[in-house]
N, C-alpha and C positions, 0 to 999 in steps of 0.2 A: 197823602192819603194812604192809610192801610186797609189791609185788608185779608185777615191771617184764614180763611177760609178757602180765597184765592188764590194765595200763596201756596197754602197747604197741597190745591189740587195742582197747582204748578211743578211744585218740587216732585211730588208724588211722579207726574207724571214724567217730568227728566230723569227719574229714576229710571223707569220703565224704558223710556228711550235709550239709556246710556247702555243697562243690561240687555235688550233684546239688540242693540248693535256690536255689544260684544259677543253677545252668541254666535252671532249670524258671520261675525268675522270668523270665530273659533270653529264652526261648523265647515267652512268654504274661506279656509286661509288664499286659494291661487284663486279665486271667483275676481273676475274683474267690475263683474255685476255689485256682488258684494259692497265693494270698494266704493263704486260709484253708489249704490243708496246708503254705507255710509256715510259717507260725504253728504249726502241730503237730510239724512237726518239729524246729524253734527247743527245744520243750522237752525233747524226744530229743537236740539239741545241747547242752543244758545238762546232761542227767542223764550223758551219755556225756562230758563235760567235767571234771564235778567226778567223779566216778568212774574216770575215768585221773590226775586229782589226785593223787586221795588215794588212788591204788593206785602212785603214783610217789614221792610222799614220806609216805605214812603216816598225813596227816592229817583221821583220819577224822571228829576233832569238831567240825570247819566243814563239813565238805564232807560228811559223811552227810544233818544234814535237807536239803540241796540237792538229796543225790540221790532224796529218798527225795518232797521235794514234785515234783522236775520228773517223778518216774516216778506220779505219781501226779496230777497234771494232763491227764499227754499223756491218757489216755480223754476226757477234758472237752473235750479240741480237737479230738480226731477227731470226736469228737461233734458240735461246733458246726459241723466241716467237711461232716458230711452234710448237716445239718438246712441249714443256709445256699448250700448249693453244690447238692447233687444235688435237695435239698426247696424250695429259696427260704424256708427261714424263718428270717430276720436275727431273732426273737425268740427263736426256739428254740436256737441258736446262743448266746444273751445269758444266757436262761437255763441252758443246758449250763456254759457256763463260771463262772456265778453258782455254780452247785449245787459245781462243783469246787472252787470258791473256799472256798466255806459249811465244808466238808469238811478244808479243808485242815488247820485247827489241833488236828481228831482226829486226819490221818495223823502230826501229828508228835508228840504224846502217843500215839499208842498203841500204843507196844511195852508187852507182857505183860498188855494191856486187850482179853480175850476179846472179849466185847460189839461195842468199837472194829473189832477185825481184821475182824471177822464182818460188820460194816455197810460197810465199807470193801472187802472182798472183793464182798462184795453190787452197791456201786458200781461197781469196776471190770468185772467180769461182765456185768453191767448192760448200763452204757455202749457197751462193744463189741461186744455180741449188738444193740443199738437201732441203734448204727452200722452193723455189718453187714445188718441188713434194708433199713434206709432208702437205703443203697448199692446192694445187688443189685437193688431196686427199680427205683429211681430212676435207675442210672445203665442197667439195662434197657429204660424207655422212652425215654431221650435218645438211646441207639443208633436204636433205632427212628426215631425224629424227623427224623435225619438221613441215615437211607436205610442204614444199615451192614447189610452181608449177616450169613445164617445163621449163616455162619462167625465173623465179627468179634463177634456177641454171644456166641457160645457162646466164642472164647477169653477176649473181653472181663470174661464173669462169671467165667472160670477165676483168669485173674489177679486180679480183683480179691476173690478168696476166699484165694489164695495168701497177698494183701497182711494180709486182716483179720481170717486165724486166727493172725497172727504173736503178735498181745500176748496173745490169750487163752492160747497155749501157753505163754508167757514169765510170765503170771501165774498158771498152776496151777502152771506147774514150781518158777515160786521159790516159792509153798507148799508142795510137796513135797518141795523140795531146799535148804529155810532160806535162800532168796537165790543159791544157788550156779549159777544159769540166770544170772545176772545179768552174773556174771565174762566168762564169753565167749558162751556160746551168745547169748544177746540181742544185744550190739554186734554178732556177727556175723550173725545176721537183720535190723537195721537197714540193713546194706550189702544184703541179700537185699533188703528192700524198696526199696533204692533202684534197684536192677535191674527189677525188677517195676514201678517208676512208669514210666520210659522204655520201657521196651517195650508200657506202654499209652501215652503221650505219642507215639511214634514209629511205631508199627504200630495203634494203633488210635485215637489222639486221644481219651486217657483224660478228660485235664481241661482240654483248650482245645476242646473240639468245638464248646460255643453262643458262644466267644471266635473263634471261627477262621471261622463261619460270619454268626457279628454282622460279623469284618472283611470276609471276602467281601463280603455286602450294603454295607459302607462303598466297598470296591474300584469293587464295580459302578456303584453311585451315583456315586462320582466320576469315574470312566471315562462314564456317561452325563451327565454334568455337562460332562465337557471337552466329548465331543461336541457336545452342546447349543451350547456356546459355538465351535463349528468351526461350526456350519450357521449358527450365528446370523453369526459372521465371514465368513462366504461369501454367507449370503445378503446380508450388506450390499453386499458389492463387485459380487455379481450384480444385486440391485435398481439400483445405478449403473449398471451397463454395461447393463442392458436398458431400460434406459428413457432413456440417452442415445439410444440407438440409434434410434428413431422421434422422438427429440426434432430428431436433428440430419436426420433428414427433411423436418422439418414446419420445421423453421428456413429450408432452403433452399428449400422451395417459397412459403412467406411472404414471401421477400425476392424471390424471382422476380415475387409479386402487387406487392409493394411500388418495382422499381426498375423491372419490364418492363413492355411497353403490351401484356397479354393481352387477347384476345377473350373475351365473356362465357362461351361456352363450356371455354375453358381453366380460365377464371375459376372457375368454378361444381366442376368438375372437382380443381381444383387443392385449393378450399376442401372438400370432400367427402371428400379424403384424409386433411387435416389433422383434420378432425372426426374421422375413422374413428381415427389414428392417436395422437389425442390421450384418445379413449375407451380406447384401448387401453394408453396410460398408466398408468390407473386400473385397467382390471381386472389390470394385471400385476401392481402394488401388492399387489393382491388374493388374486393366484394365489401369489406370492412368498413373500407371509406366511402363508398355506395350507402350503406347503411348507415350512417352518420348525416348524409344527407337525404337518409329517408327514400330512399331511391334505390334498394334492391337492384340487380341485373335478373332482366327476367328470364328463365330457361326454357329451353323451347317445352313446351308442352306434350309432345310425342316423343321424349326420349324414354330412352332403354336401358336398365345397367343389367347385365345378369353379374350377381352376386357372389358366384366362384371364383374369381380371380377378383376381384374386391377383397373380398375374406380372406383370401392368400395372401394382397398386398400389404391388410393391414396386420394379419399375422408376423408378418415380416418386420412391421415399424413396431409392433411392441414385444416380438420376443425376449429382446436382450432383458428389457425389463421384469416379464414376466420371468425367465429364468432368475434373474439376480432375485428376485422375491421368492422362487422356489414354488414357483406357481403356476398348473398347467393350463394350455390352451386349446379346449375343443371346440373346434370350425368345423362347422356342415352346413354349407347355403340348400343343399339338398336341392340342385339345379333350379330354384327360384329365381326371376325375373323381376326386377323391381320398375316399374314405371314412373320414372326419375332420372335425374344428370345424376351421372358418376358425382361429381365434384359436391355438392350437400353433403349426399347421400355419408360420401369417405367422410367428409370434416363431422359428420354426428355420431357415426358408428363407432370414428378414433375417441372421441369422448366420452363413448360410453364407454368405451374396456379400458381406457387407462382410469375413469373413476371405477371401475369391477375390478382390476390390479389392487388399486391401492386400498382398497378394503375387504380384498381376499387373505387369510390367512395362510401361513406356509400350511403348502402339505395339499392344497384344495386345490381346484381346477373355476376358471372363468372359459364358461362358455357363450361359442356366437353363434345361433342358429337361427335359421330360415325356412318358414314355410308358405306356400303360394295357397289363393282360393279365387275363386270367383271375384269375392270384393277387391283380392289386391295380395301385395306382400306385404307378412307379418316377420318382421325381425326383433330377435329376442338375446337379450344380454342378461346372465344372468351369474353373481357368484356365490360364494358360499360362506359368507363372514356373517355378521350379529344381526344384519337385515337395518331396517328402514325402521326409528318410532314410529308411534300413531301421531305423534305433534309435527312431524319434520316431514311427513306423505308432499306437502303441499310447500314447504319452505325451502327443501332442497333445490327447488327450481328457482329461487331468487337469486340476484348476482352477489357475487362475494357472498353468500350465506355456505358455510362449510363446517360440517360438522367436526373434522380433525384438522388433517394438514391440506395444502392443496390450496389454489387461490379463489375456489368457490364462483369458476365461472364454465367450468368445464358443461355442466349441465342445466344452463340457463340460455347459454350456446345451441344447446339442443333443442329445448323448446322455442329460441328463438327462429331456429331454423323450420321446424314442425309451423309454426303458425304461418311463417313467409310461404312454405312450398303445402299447405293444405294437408298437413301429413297428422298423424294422432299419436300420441307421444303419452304413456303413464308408466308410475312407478309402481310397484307391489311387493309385499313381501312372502317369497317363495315357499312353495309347502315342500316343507324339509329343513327349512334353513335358509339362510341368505334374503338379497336383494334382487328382482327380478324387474329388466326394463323391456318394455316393448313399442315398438317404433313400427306405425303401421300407414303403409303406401298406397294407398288407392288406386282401383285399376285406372282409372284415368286422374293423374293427380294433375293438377297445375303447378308444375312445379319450375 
């Protein structure tokens, strides 16, 4: 018996079935869910397969038990697909489709075996009232879990009631109607349910929700992984350049001990720097690798730097330089106090004047000055070279971004520091000429 109309919606609809099960694969590759209502529909592709067969050329005596086991598995896989996907139970799932199995060589003896239909109807009945509970359940609380509004559960339970009175109607009807549900109304609900899967897949994240939210937390962790690995990159090239930086102080006042004929008082002077600045080595080490794990050392909050003997110590770590550049240095803390630990305080203001060195012109003067008010102290660097673009106001505080020579971290250092200790930190460019920094301490800073 043919019947090319039959057929027709048959193939039609295994089409439908094959493409919306590779989507839904393509969509949710690591979905275990996925996986398992593939697997269930696989046997709706088989039943709708040999069913447009054998409604195409007639050949009903291969292709009936085909259709008749794969219509009579698919409950066993929906089955497994709650227990396994919406329940977590990969046993219940093993046993669902054991039971279907156990089953199967009744469904194919038992046409005109009362008893048989009867146990067999029982079964499929069964199956998809267990599946339907374990579903509206289960996939009740996973909405929940993941924060889905009012709305998203209540359409969420609609559809998926839409999805799982389909085989119970297609299994009274074809007892009521001797298989005649089978012909078209069923292939054509199959295409009904593959609408119904996407529009929980695409509006409400039917079956990738704890796949889609497992990847999130993958995303994030990888995203805080690179990061990880950008500070830990940054802090290396920063721990080099800030600990050259007092190193190559302490270089050229050793050689000044070493090649000059100092008075003990220089003497003494000179050697007290290097200790200060060679301590200072170490606690950077310290403070560096603090900040790598996001964990700053906090300063006491009531300290005190007065700024004249600061300004003298670092005059002293960058003189050599600034002579070898031919370049002068005028200090005046103008007895300001700065509300602040010594130790920032040195490591921002050393950064400012060896970047106001290196783009001072021979012949020009960088200056450090200091003035107090009410709100706090304002310290100002300022030198006399081409100034600041209008495009770079705001880039030169990026790491590695360097306009000439130099490793482009000196003054990213700074503003790093400014944000950690509450301080205000901008660039401008001076009326006259040059680049002008200023670095501003609050009278109570937290620093």
């Amino acid at each position: 018996m043919t019947n090319p109309a039959a057929a027709a919606v048959a193939f039609f609809a295994l089409g439908v079935i094959l493409f919306g099960s590779s989507l839904l694969l393509l969509f949710n590759p690591r979905s275990t869910g996925a996986r398992w209502f593939a697997a269930f529909q696989l046997t709706i592709a088989v039943w709708l397969g040999a069913q447009g067969w054998a409604y195409a050329t007639g050949d009903w005596a291969r292709m009936g038990p085909i259709v008749s086991g794969a219509v009579h598995m698919a409950p066993a896989l929906f089955l497994a697909f709650a227990m396994a996907e919406v329940r977590g139970w990969p046993w219940g799932a093993v046993l669902a489709i054991g039971l279907g199995l156990a089953l199967l060589p009744l469904d194919q003896a038992s046409v005109g075996r009362r008893h048989a239909e009867g146990l067999l109807a029982a079964w499929n009945i069964g199956a998809w009232l267990l599946s339907t509970v374990l579903l509206v359940r289960g996939m009740g609380g996973r909405m929940r879990k993941v924060g889905a509004t009012a709305s998203q559960r209540r359409t969420g339970r609609v559809v998926l009631g839409l999805m799982v009175i389909v085989f119970p109607i297609g299994i009274i009807g074809g007892m009521l109607t001797n298989g005649a549900t089978h012909v078209f109304v069923m292939p054509l609900l199959m295409v009904w349910i593959q609408a119904l899967v996407f529009v929980g897949v695409a509006r409400l994240r039917f079956y990738d929700i704890e796949v889609r939210a497992a990847r999130t937390g993958e995303i994030a962790a990888s995203a805080a992984e690179q990061e990880r690995l950008a500070v830990v990159g940054e802090l290396s090239a920063s721990l080099a350049h800030e600990i050259r930086n007092p190193l190559t102080g302490v270089r050229s006042l050793a050689q000044r001990l070493a090649e000059d004929d100092v008075d003990e008082a220089k003497r003494r002077r000179y050697a007290g720097v290097i200790l200060e600045e060679v301590g200072r080595v170490e606690r950077l080490v310290a403070n560096l690798l603090g900040i790598a794990r996001r964990a700053p050392r906090a300063e006491s909050a009531d300290a005190e730097t007065p700024l004249a003997p600061l300004f003298e110590d670092l005059a002293l770590l960058v003189g050599s330089r600034a002579e070898k550049g031919r370049v002068r240095l005028v200090v005046d803390a103008n007895g300001t106090v700065a509300h602040a630990a010594r130790e920032p305080l040195a490591q921002a203001m050393l950064n400012l004047l060896l970047n106001a060195l290196a783009h001072a012109p021979e012949g020009t003067a960088v200056e450090l000055r200091a003035q107090s008010s009410a709100a706090g102290a304002e310290i100002t660097v300022r030198d006399h070279g081409p100034g600041i673009a209008a495009d770079e106001l705001e880039r030169i505080w990026e790491p590695f971004y360097t306009g000439g020579g130099g490793t482009g971290l000196g003054l990213a250092v700074v503003r790093r520091l400014a944000r950690e200790h509450e301080w205000a930190v901008e660039a401008a460019n001076a009326a006259g000429g040059g680049a002008e920094f200023r670095l501003r301490v609050p009278a109570r800073a937290l620093a």
